[in-house]
C-alpha positions in Angstrom: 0.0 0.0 0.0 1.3 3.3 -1.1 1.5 6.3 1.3 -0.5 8.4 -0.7 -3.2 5.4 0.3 -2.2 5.0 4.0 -2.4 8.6 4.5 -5.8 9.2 3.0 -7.1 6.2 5.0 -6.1 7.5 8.3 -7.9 10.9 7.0 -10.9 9.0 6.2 -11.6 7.1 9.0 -10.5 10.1 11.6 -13.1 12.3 9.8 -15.6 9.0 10.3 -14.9 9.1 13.9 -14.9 12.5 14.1 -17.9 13.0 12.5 -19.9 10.2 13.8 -18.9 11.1 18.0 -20.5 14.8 16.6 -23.8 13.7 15.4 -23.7 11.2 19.4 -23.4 14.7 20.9 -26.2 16.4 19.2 -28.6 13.7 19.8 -27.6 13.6 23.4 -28.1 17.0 23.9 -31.1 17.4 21.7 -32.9 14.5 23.8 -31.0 15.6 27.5 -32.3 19.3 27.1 -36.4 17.6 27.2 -35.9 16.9 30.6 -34.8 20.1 32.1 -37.1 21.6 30.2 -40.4 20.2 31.0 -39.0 20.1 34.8 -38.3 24.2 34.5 -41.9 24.6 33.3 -43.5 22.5 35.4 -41.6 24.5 38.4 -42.5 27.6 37.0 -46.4 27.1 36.5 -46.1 27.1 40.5 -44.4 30.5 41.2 -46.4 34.0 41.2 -44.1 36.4 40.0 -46.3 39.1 41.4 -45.0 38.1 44.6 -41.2 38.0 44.8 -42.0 42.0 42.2 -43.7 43.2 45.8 -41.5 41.7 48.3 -39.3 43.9 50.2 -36.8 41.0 50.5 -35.9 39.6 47.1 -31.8 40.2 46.7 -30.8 43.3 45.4 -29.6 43.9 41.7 -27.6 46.4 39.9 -27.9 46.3 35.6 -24.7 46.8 34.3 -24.9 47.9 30.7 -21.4 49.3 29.0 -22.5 51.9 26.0 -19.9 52.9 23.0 -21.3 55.0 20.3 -24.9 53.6 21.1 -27.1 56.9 20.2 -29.4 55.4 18.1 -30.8 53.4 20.5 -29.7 54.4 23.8 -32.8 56.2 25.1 -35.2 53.5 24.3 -33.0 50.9 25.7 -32.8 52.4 28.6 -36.4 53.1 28.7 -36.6 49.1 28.5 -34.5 49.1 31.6 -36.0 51.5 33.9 -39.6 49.9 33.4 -38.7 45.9 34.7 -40.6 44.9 37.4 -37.9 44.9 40.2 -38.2 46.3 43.3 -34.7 46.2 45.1 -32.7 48.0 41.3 -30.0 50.4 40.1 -29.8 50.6 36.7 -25.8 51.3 35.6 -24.9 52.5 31.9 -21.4 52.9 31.4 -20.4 55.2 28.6 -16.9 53.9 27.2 -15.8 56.8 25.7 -18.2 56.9 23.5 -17.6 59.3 20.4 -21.1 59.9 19.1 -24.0 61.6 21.0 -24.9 58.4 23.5 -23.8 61.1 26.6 -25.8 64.3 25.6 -28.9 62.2 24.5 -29.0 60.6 27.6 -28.2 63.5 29.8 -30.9 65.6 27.9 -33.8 62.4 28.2 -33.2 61.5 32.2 -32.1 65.5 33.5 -29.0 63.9 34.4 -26.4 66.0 36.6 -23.0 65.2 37.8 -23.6 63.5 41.6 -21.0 62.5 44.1 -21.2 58.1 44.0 -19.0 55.6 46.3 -16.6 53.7 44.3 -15.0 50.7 45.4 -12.2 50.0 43.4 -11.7 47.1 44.0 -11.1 45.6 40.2 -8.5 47.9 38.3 -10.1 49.7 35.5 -9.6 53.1 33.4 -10.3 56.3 34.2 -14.1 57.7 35.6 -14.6 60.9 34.5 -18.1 61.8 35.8 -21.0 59.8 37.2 -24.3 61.5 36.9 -27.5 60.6 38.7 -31.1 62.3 37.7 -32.8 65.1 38.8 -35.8 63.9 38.5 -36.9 61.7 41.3 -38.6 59.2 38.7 -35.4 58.3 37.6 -34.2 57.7 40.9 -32.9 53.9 39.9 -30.4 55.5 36.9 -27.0 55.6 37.2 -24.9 57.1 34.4 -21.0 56.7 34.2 -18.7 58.4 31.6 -15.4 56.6 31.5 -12.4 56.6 29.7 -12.7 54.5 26.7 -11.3 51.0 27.9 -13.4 48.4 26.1 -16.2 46.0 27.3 -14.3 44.0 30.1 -13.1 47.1 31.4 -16.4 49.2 31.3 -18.2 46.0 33.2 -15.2 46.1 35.8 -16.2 50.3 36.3 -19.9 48.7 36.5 -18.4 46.5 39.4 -17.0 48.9 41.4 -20.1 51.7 41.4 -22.2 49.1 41.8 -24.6 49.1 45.6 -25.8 45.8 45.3 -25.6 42.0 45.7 -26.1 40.7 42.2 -25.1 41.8 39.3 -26.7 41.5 35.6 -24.7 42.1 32.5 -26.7 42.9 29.4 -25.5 44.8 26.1 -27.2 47.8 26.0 -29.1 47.6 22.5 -31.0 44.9 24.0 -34.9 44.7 25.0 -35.8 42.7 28.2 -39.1 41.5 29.3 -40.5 43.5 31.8 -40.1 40.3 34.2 -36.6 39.1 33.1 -34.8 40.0 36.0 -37.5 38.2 38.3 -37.0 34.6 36.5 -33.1 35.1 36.5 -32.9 36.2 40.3 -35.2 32.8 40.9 -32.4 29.9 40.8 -30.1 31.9 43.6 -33.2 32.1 45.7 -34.1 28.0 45.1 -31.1 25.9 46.0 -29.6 25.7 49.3 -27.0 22.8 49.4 -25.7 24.2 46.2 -24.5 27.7 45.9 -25.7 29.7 42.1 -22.7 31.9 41.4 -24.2 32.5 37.5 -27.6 32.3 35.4 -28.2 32.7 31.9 -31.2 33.4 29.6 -32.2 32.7 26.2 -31.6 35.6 23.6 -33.9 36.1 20.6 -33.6 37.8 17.3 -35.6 41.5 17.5 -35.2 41.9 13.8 -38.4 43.2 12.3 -40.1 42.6 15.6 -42.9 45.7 17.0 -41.0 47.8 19.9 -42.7 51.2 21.1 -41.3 52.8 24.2 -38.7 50.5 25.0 -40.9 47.5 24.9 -41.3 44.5 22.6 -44.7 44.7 21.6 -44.8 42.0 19.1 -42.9 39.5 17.4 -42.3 38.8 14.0 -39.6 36.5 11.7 -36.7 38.8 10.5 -37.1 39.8 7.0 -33.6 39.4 6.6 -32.2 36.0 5.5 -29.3 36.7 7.7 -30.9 37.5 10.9 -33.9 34.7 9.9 -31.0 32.3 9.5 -29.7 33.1 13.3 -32.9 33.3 15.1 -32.9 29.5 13.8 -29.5 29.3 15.1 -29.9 30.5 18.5 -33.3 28.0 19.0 -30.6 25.4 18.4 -28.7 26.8 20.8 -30.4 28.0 23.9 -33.4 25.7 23.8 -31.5 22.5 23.2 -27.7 22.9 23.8 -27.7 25.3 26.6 -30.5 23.8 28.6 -28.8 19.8 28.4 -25.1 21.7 29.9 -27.3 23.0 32.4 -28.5 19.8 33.5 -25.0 18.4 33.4 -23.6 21.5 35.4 -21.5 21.9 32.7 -22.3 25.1 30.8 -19.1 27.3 29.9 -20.7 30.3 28.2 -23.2 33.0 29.9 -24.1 35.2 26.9 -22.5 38.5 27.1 -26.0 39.9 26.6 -27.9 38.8 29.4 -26.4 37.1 32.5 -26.7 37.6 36.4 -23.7 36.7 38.8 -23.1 36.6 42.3 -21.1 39.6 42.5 -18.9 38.7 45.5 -17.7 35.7 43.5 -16.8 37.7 40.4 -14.7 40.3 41.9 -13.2 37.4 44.4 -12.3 36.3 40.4 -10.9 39.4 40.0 -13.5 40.7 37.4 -13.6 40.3 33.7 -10.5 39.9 31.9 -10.1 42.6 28.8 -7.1 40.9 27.3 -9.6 38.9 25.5 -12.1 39.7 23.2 -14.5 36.5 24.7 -14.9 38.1 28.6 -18.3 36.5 28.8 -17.2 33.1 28.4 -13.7 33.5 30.0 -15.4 34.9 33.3 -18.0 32.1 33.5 -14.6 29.7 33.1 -12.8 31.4 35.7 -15.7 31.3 38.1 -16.3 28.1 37.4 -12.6 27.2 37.7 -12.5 29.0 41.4 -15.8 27.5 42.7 -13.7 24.0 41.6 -10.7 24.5 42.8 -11.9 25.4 46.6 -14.2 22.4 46.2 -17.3 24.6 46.6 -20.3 22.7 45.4 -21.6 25.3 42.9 -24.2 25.8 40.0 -24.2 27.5 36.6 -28.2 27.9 36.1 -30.2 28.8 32.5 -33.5 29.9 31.7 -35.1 28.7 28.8 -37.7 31.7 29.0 -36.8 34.3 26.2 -36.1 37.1 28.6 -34.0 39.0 26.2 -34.5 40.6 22.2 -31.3 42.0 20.6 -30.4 43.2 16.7 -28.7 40.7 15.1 -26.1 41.2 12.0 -28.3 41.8 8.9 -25.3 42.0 6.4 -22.3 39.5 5.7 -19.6 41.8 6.5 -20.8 42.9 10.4 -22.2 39.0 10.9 -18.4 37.6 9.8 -17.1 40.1 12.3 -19.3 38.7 14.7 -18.3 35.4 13.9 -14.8 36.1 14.0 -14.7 37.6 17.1 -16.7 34.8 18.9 -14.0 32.5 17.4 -11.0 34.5 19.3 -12.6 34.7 22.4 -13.1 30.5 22.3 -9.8 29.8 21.3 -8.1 32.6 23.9 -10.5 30.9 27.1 -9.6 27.3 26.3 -5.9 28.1 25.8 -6.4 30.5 29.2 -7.7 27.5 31.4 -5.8 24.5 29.3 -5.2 22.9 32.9 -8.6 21.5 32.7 -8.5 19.7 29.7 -9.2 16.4 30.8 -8.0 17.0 34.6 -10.0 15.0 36.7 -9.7 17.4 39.3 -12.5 19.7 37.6 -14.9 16.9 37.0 -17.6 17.3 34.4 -16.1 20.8 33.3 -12.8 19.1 32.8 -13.7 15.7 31.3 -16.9 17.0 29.2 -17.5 20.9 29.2 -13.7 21.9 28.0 -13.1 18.3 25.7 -16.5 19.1 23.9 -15.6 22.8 23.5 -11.8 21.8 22.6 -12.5 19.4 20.0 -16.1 20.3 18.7 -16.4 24.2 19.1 -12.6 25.6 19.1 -11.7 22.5 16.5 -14.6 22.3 14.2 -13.7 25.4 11.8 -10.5 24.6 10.6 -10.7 20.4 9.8 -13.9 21.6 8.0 -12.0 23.8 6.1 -8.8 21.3 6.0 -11.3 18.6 4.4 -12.8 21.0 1.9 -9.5 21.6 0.3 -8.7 17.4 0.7 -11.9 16.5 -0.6 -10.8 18.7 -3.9 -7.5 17.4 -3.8 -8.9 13.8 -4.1 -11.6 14.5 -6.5 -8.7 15.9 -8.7 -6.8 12.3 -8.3 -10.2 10.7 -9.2 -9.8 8.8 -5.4 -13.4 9.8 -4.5 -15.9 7.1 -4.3 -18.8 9.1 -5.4 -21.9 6.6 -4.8 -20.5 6.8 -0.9 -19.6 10.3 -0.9 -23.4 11.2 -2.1 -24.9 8.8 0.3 -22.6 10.5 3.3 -22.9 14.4 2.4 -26.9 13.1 1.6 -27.1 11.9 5.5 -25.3 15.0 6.7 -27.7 17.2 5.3 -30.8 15.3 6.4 -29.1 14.9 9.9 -29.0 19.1 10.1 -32.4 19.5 8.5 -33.4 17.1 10.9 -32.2 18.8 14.1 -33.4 22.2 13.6 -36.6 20.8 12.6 -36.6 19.4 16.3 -35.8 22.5 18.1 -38.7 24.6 15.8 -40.8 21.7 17.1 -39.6 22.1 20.6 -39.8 26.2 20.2 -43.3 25.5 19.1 -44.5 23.2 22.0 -43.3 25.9 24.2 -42.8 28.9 24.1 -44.1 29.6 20.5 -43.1 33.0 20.2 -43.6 32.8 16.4 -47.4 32.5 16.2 -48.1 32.6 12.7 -47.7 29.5 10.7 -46.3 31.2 7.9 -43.2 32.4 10.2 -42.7 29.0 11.2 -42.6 27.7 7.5 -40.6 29.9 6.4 -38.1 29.6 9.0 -38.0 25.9 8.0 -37.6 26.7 4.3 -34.6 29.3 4.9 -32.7 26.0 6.9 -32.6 24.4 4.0 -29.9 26.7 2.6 -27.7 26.4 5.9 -25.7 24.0 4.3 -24.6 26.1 1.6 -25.4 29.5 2.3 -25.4 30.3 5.9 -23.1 27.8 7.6 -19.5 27.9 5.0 -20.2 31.7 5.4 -19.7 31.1 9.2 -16.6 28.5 8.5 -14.9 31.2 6.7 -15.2 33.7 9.0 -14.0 31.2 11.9 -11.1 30.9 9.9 -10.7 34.7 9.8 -10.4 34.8 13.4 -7.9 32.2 13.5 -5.6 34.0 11.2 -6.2 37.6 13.1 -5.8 35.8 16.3 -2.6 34.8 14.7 -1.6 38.5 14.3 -2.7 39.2 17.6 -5.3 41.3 16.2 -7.4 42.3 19.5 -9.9 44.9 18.3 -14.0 44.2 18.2 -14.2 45.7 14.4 -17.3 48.1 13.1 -20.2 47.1 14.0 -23.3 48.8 12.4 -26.5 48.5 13.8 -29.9 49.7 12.7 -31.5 50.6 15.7 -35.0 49.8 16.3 -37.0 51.7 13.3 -34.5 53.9 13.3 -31.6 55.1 10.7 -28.3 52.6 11.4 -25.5 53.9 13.7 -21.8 52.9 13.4 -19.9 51.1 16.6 -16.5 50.9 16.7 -14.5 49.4 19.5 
């Protein structure tokens, strides 16, 4: 046997067993993620929401929200923040140097004035030039801080410090909460009591073409735009199924950067987010995850499959690559942070199943996709492909995919439903049929983008343009 023949044989059979140890993970997850969330239903048909919005006792949050160039949506975001239903609330917007209008706008909306405010600083961070409280007693829950521009880690960190209270949420700015969000994520630290909650996440949703009037999402409707259709698909994949069976495990390694709560004493004992990378959300869940292990502190990660949280999505292929590309540096720069855990018994499930999945499956997944595309046209040059096999395997693949999102738009429809019409739900069906082609190599590419600018040591976020909500787009830069 030639080594041309040896060599594409070993190739072969590791992309088999690769591939095949892939599709055992999604049908895990896909039929692990039922349980816990029939069981977080069931729980919460039994809890009166009305209660714990009255009491004078729930735990005490502060809203962190860092803002950079956000003026075209700033006002009615924050509109969406001051009316949850929370009793014991600060709401803190950081402006990180912003060099649009974000300041004026909101000093102008909220009567805003510069107010004397406690700092404890006990995370390093830049500069605070001003923090400015409201005039008007209405706003009495607002908190603005202007800061020296410094990046999202480091305007969380300022968040941190000027923060009064116990918990603390993290959201991005542009986004639109339910009005009871912060109730349903505060739940899981009040429930256990042999097991301490040091994080909770919620499920994000695409607020593309959706109704929002005065900071409120009023109705919801199926982006208009394939890109944004194609992730609201995406992130029902992700937060109904895959989130919600690492949950159950206690193995979850990512918080979304646009909607988690924390036990605040545990993150700055962690020493706060880390802004040498451009993945802070997952790298602080890691860390705390990491510290709870390591002083063998029986501990939770929690997740909420209720969508709490609407945010803009990338509507165009240059912002959405970004996206992607960014997302791919901060995976790679948390695994290669916390490498001790990869397959250290020591941190249990996170170190045998949570880090191994993400190593091999997440972080790894990009490039041999893109490494086989450029074998498999190597070979079909040679005339080595087999292509009755090769048909019946790509054939399988595809139906596989299909298959699974199918399942979670089933499992979106038998519970939460947010898409009521029928025609939404079909045509979120017919736009996954181009993932294969369209939607997902675009993503591949752009993974492979942020391996070769992680290579440079590029650290920037890139433009981000946004369109606001019914409004004209604005330009972010960080």
């Amino acid at each position: 046997m030639s080594g041309l023949n040896i060599f594409i044989d070993i190739l072969t059979y590791g992309i088999f067993i690769y591939s095949v140890t892939l599709l055992f993970f999604y049908v895990f997850i896909g039929l692990y993620s039922i349980g816990e969330t029939r069981l977080y239903i069931h729980k919460n048909n039994f809890t009166d929401y009305r209660l714990l919005a009255a009491s004078s006792h729930i735990p005490s949050v502060s809203i962190l929200a860092p803002a950079y160039n956000e003026g075209a949506t700033i006002i009615e975001n924050v509109r969406s923040l001051l009316s949850l239903f929370y009793n014991n609330l600060e709401v803190i917007i950081i402006n990180d140097g912003s060099k649009d209008d974000s300041l004026e706008k909101l000093i102008d909306a909220y009567q805003l004035q510069p107010a004397p405010h406690y700092i404890q600083y006990k995370i390093p961070t830049k500069e605070i030039r001003c923090v400015y409280r409201s005039k008007n007693p209405i706003y009495r829950k607002l908190v603005v801080v202007d800061k020296v521009n410094g990046g999202k880690a480091d305007a969380l960190n300022v968040g941190i410090n000027i923060s009064s209270n116990d918990y603390i949420v993290c959201i991005d700015v542009d986004c639109i909460l339910e009005q009871d969000a912060l109730l349903k994520m505060i739940k899981p630290f009040l429930e256990q009591t042999d097991t301490k909650v040091i994080a909770t996440g919620g499920v994000i949703r695409i607020a593309n073409s959706c109704e929002i009037r005065d900071g409120r999402l009023v109705k919801v409707h199926l982006p208009d735009n394939y890109w944004a259709r194609m992730q609201s698909l995406e992130y029902i994949r992700a937060f109904i199924l895959g989130r919600m069976a690492w949950a159950r495990l206690n193995g979850l390694l990512l918080i979304s950067g646009a909607f988690g709560a924390f036990d605040k004493q545990v993150v700055i004992a962690c020493g706060g987010y880390n802004h040498n990378t451009v993945g802070e959300d997952m790298e602080l869940v890691v860390r705390m995850r990491r510290y709870m292990e390591e002083r063998k502190v029986p501990y939770k990660v929690a997740y909420i499959p209720d969508p709490l949280c609407w945010t803009e999505a990338p509507v165009s292929t240059r912002i959405f690559g970004r996206q992607r590309n960014r997302w791919t540096r901060g995976t790679i720069e948390t695994l290669q942070l916390h490498k001790v855990m990869f397959f250290n018994p020591r941190y249990h499930v996170l170190g045998m199943l949570s880090y191994p999945y993400w190593f091999f499956f997440e972080m790894l997944a990009p490039p041999i996709e893109f490494i086989g595309f450029f074998v498999f046209v190597i070979m079909a040059f040679l005339g080595i492909i087999e292509w009755q096999m090769f048909l019946a395997l790509l054939t399988f693949i595809i139906a596989f995919g299909y298959m699974y999102s199918a399942f979670a738009a089933l499992m979106e429809v038998i519970t939460y439903n947010m898409y009521r019409r029928k025609t939404d739900m079909a045509k979120l069906l017919i736009t996954a049929l181009t993932e294969p082609f369209i939607f997902h190599p675009f993503g591949v590419w752009a993974a492979i983008k942020g391996y070769i600018d992680l290579i440079r040591k590029k650290k920037s976020w890139g433009e981000m343009t946004r369109q606001g909500f019914g409004q004209s787009p604005a330009i972010k830069k960080q």
